[in-house]
C-alpha positions in Angstrom: -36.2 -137.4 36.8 -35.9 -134.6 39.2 -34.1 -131.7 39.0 -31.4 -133.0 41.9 -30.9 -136.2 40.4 -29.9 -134.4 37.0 -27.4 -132.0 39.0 -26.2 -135.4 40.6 -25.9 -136.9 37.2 -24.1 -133.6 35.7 -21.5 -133.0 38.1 -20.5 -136.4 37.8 -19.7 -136.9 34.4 -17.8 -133.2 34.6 -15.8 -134.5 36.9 -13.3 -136.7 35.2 -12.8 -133.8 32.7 -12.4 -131.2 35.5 -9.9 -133.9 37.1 -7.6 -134.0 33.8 -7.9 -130.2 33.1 -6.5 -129.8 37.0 -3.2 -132.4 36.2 -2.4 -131.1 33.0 -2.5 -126.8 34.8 -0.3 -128.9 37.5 2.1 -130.6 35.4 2.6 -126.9 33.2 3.1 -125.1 36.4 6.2 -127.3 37.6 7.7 -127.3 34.3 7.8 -123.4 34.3 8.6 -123.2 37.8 11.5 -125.0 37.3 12.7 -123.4 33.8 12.3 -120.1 35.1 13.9 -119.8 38.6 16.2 -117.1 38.9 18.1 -115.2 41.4 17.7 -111.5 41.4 20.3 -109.2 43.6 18.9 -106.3 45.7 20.5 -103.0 44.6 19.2 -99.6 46.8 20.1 -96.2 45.9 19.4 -93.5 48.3 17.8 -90.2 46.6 17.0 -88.4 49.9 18.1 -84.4 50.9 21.2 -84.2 53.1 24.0 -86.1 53.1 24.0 -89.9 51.9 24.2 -91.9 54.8 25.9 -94.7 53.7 29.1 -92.3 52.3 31.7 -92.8 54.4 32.7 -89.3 56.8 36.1 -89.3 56.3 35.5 -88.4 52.2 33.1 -86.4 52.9 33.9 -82.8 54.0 31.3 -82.6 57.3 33.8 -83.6 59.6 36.4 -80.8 58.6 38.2 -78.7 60.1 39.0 -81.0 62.8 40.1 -79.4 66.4 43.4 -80.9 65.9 44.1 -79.1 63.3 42.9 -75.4 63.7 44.8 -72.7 65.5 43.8 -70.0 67.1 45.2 -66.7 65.6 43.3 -63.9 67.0 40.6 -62.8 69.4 39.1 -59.6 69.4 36.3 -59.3 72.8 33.9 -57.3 73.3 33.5 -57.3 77.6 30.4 -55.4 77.5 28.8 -57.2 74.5 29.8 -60.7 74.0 28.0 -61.4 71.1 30.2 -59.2 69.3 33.1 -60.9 69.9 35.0 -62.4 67.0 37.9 -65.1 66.7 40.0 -65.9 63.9 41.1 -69.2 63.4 43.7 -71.0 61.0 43.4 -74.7 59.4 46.9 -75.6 59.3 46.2 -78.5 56.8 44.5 -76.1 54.2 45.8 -72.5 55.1 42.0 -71.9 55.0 40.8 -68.8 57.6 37.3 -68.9 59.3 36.1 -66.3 61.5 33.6 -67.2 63.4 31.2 -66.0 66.4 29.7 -67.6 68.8 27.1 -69.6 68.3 28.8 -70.5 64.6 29.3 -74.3 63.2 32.3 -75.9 61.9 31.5 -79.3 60.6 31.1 -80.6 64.1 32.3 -77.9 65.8 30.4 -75.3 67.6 31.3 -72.0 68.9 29.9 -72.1 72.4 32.0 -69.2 74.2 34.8 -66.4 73.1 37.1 -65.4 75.9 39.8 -62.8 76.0 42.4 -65.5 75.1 40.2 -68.5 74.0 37.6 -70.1 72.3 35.6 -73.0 73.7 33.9 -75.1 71.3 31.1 -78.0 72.1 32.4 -81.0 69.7 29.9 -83.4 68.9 30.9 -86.8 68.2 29.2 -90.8 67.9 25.9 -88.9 69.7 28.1 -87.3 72.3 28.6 -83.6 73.2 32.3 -82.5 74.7 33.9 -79.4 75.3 36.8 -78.3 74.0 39.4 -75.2 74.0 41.5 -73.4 72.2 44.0 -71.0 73.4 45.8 -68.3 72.0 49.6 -68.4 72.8 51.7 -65.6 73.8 53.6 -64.5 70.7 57.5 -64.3 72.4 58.9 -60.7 71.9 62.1 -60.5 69.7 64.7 -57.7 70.3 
């Protein structure tokens, strides 16, 4: 016989055994498969620097002191040196004091400009800039 006739004759009586080791690695696959289905729940913790994003803002302290609730107490200016000027400003919530500069942050609050009798302040909100001002009342004189 040749040597292609015997690879002929070898492959052919390998296949019925290669055929039955095939359905037996078939039928042990779907009885594992479905034993060992299983649902498994997603669970993400966030490790990053900075604040979590997915904490809500109103427990958090970043947006505090809101505009709403500071007052303006004092303002001393500086006409020939602006950057010198300071205001001092009173959370009404918290009795806490903050004198700031301009140029200074509050949560989203930034000094932009210091006046004689006010204090403008660029609020950033949702992506947004605005500006806002605070001004100091005149304190009534009492006989």
């Amino acid at each position: 016989m040749t040597a292609r006739a015997l690879a002929v004759l070898a492959g052919l009586a390998a296949a019925p055994a290669l055929a039955a080791q095939a359905a037996r690695v078939d039928t042990a696959h779907r009885d594992t498969t479905a034993v060992s289905t299983s649902l498994a729940r997603e669970v993400f913790s966030y490790e990053g620097g900075g604040r979590d994003p997915f904490m809500s803002l109103l427990r958090s302290g970043d947006v505090r002191p809101l505009l709403a609730d500071l007052k303006l107490v004092s303002v001393l200016h500086d006409a020939n040196y602006s950057a010198r000027s300071v205001a001092v400003l009173r959370d009404i919530t918290t009795q806490k004091r903050y004198r700031v500069r301009t140029g200074d942050i509050l949560g989203r609050l930034k000094v932009t400009a210091i006046r004689p009798r006010e204090v403008v302040f660029t609020v950033q909100e949702f992506g947004f800039e605005r500006q806002e001002t605070l001004v100091l009342r005149r304190q009534e004189e009492r006989p």
